[in-house]
N, C-alpha and C positions, 0 to 999 in steps of 0.2 A: 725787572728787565726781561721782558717776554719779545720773542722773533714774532710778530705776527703773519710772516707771509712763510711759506715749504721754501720758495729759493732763499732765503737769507738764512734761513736754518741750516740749507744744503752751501752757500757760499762760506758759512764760521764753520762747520765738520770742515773743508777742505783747504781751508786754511789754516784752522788746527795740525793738520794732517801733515799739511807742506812745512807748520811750523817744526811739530815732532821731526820730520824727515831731513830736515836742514840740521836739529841738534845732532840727529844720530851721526848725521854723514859729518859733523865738526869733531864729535866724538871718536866715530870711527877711524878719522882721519888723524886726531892729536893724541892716539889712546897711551903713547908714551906718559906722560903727564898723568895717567893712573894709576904707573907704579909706584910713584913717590919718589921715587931714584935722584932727582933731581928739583930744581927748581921750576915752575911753570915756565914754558919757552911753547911758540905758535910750531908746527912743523914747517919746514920748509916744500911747500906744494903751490901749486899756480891754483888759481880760481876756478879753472877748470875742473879738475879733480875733485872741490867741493860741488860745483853743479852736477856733475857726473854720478857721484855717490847720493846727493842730496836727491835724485832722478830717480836711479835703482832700490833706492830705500822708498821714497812713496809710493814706487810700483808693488813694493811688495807689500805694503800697509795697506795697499787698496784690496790688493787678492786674496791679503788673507782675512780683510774684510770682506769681501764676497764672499769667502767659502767659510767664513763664519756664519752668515746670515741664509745661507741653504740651508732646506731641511727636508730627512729623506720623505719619501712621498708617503701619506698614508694609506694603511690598506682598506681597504673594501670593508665596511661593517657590516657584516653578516652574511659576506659570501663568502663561499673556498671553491678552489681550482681541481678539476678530478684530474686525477693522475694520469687516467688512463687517458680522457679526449681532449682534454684541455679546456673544457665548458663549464663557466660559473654554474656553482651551485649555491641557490640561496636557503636550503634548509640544511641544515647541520643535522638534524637530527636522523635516524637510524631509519624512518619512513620514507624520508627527503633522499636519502641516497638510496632508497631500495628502488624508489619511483625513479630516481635519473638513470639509474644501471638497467630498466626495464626500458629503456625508451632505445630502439634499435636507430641508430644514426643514420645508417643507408641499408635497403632491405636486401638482404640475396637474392640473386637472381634465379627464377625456376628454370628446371634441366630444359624446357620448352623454349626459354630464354639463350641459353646458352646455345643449345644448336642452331638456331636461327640465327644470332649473333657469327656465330664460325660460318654459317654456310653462307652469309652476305659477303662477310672478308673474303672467303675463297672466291664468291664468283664478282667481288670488285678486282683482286687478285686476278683472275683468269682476263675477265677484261681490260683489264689496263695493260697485262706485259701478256698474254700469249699473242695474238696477232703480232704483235712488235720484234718478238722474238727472232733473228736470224734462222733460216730457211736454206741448208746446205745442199745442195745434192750429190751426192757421189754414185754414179751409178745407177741405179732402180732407189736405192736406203737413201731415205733421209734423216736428217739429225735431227734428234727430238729437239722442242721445245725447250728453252732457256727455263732453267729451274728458278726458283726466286730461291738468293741465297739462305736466305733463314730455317731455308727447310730443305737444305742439301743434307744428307743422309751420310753414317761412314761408307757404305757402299757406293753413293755417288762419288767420293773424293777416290774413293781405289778404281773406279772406272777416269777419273779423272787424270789420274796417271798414266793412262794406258791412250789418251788420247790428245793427240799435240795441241789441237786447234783449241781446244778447252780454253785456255787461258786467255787467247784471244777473242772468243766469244762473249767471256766474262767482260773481258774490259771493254768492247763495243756495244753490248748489252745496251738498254736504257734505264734499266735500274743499277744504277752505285754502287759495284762490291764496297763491302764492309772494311776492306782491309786498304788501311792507310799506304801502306807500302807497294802497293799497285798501282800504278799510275796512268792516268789516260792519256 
C-alpha cells in the first residue's frame, strides 16, 4: 500500500494529525473517566468545546512539528571568524593567521594627509558661515565673527557671559546651536 503522489502522503499526515488532535481534545475534555473513581459517563460539554480543544491541540501538533523539523544552521567548513575584524578566515593554521593580521584593513593617513584634510574643513568652514555671520556695529568696534560652535573655547563662554547679545546671535546664527534646549 504505497502513496504514489507527495499530496496524498501530505493529505493521510494531516489527517492523522486532526485524527490524534480530536482524541486528545476527547480525552482532554472526559479526563475524569481516568481516575477510575467511577463508572465511564461522557462530560457534560457542548460540541463546541470539543472543536475548540480539538483546534488548539492540532495547532500545537503542527508547531511542534515545525520546530522539530528545524535544524540549527551549519557552520562554515574550514573557516573561522577573527575576533578582531570580523573577516572569514580560511586557513586555520598559524601562517594563515599571521598573513591575515599582516594585511592592514585601511591604511593611516600621512601627517601631509591630515593637514590638508584640517586645512580644507577650516577654509569649507570659513566659507560657508563667515560672510553669513551677523555684522553688528557699535560705535567705530565691530563684533567678531560668529564662532562655529564646536570650537568655542572656555574663554569664549566667560566672554560669553559678559555680553547680552551673545545668545541672540547664537540663535539667529545659520549654523544650529547644539543644544536642544535653545530654541529658535
Amino acid at each position: 500500500m504505497g502513496f504514489p503522489t507527495r499530496s496524498s502522503r501530505y493529505v493521510l499526515r494531516e489527517l492523522l494529525l486532526l485524527v490524534i488532535a480530536v482524541a486528545a481534545a476527547f480525552v482532554f475534555i472526559n479526563h475524569d473517566n481516568l481516575y477510575l473513581n467511577h463508572p465511564f459517563r461522557l462530560a457534560d460539554a457542548r460540541i463546541e468545546s470539543y472543536l475548540l480543544a480539538s483546534v488548539v491541540i492540532y495547532l500545537f501538533l503542527r508547531v511542534a512539528i515545525i520546530a522539530l523539523e528545524m535544524r540549527p544552521p551549519r557552520p562554515a567548513d574550514g573557516l573561522l571568524r577573527c575576533p578582531e575584524c570580523g573577516q572569514w578566515i580560511d586557513v586555520r593554521s598559524a601562517d594563515g593567521l599571521a598573513a591575515h593580521h599582516r594585511i592592514a584593513l585601511t591604511p593611516k593617513p600621512s601627517p601631509k594627509e591630515i593637514v590638508s584634510a584640517v586645512a580644507l574643513r577650516k577654509a569649507v568652514d570659513a566659507a560657508r558661515f563667515g560672510p553669513l555671520a551677523p555684522q553688528v556695529e557699535t560705535g567705530k568696534a565691530q563684533t567678531p565673527a560668529m564662532p562655529i560652535l564646536e570650537n568655542l573655547t572656555g574663554q569664549d563662554l566667560l566672554e560669553a557671559l559678559h555680553d547680552p547679545d551673545f545668545v541672540e546671535r547664537i540663535r539667529h546664527s545659520p549654523q544650529r546651536p547644539l543644544d536642544r534646549d535653545l530654541k529658535r
